[in-house]
N, C-alpha and C positions, 0 to 999 in steps of 0.2 A: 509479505503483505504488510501496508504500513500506511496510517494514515497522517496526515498533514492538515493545519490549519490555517488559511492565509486571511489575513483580514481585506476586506473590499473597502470601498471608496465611500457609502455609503452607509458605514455601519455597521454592516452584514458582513457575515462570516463563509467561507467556501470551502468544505474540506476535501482533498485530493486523497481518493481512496488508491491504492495502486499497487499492481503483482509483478513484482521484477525480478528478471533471470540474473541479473547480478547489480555489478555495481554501476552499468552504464547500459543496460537494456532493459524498457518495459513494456511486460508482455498487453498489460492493459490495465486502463483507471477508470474511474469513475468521480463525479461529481454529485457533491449533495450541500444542503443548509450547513452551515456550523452548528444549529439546534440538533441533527438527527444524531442518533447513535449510531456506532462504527458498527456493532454487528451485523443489522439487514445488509449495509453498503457491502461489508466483506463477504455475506454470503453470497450475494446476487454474482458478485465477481468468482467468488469459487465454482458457480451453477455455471458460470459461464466458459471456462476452462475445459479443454479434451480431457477424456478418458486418455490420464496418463499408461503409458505400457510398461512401466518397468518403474518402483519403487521411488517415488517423490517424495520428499519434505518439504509442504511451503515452513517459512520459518514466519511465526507471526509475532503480533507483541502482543500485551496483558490485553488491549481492551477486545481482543478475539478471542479471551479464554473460557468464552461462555458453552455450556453445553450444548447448547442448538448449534454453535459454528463449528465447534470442536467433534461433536457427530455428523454432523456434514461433509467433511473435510473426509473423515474414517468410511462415509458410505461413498465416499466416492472415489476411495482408492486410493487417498494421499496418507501419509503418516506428517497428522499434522508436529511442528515441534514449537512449541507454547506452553511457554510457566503456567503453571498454577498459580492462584492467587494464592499467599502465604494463609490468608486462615479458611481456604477447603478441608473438610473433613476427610476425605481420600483424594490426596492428587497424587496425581501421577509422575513417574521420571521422564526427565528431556535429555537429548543428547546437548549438554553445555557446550562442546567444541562446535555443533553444528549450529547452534545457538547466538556464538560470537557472532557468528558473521550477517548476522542482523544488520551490521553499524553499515554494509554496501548502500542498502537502502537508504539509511540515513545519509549516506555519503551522494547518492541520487538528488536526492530530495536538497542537498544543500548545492551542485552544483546545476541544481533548478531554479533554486531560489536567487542564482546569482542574473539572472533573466527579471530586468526589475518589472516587465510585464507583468511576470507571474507574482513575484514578491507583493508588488502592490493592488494586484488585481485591477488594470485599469481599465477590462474591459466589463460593461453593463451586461451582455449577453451572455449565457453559460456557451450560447455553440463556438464566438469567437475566442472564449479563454482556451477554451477546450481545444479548437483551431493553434493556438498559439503555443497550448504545454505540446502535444504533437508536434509544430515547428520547432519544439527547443529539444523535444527528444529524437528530431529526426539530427539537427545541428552536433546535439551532446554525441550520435552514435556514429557522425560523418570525421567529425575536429574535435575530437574530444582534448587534446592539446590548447585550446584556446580559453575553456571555460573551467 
C-alpha cells in the first residue's frame, strides 16, 4: 500500500491511496484531499480487504507506521511489513528482502503517471478521475508492453 500525490488544475491536491498485488495489478484505491493524512485512507482500505486465508504481508511505507494501522492490519490477520520510525522507543523487525519489493508499487504508480490524465489531473470530478485511473489500470493489465 502506497500513497501518491498529484497536483490538480486548480490548486488542489488528489492523493491516490492504493493496495497492489504486484507491480501491474491493483487490488483497490482510494481518493482523498491532499490536506488528509494517509492513515484513516490506508485503514478504511485495509477494513475493506477479505479475510485473507493463509499468511499475507501488505508491505507499506513509513507514513502507515502508526499504531492504529499497524494494529489493524495484526487484527485482521495480516503480517503487516513497515519500518519503524528510527526514533520509536520499541520497534520492531521487518523482513528487509520482503521490504525491497515495495519499489513494484512505485513502479505502478510511475507507469500510471505516464497517463497525462492522471499526471495532470484533468478531470474536475473525483468519479471521472477515478473512472479514468480504472481505464488505465484496466490498459496497464491488458498491453502492459506499451506503457
Amino acid at each position: 500500500m502506497l500513497d501518491r500525490v498529484f497536483t490538480a488544475l486548480q490548486e488542489e491536491e488528489t492523493k491516490i491511496h492504493m493496495v497492489a498485488a504486484d507491480d501491474r495489478r491493483a487490488v483497490t484505491f482510494s481518493l482523498t484531499p491532499g490536506r488528509w493524512g494517509d492513515g484513516p485512507a490506508g485503514r478504511e482500505l485495509l477494513r475493506g480487504l477479505p479475510q485473507p486465508e493463509e499468511q499475507v504481508s501488505p508491505i507499506m511505507d513509513r507514513a502507515s507506521q502508526g499504531n492504529a494501522t499497524r494494529q489493524l492490519a495484526l487484527d485482521l490477520g495480516f503480517d503487516p511489513v513497515v519500518p519503524p520510525h528510527p526514533n520509536r522507543r520499541h520497534p520492531w523487525s521487518i523482513n528487509e528482502q520482503l521490504y525491497c519489493r515495495r519499489n513494484e508499487i512505485e513502479r505502478l504508480f510511475r507507469r500510471l503517471k505516464a497517463f497525462r490524465r492522471i499526471f495532470s489531473r484533468y478531470d474536475k470530478l473525483d468519479v471521472m478521475f477515478s473512472a479514468f485511473i480504472h481505464f488505465a489500470l484496466i490498459a496497464e493489465a491488458l498491453c502492459p508492453h506499451f506503457v
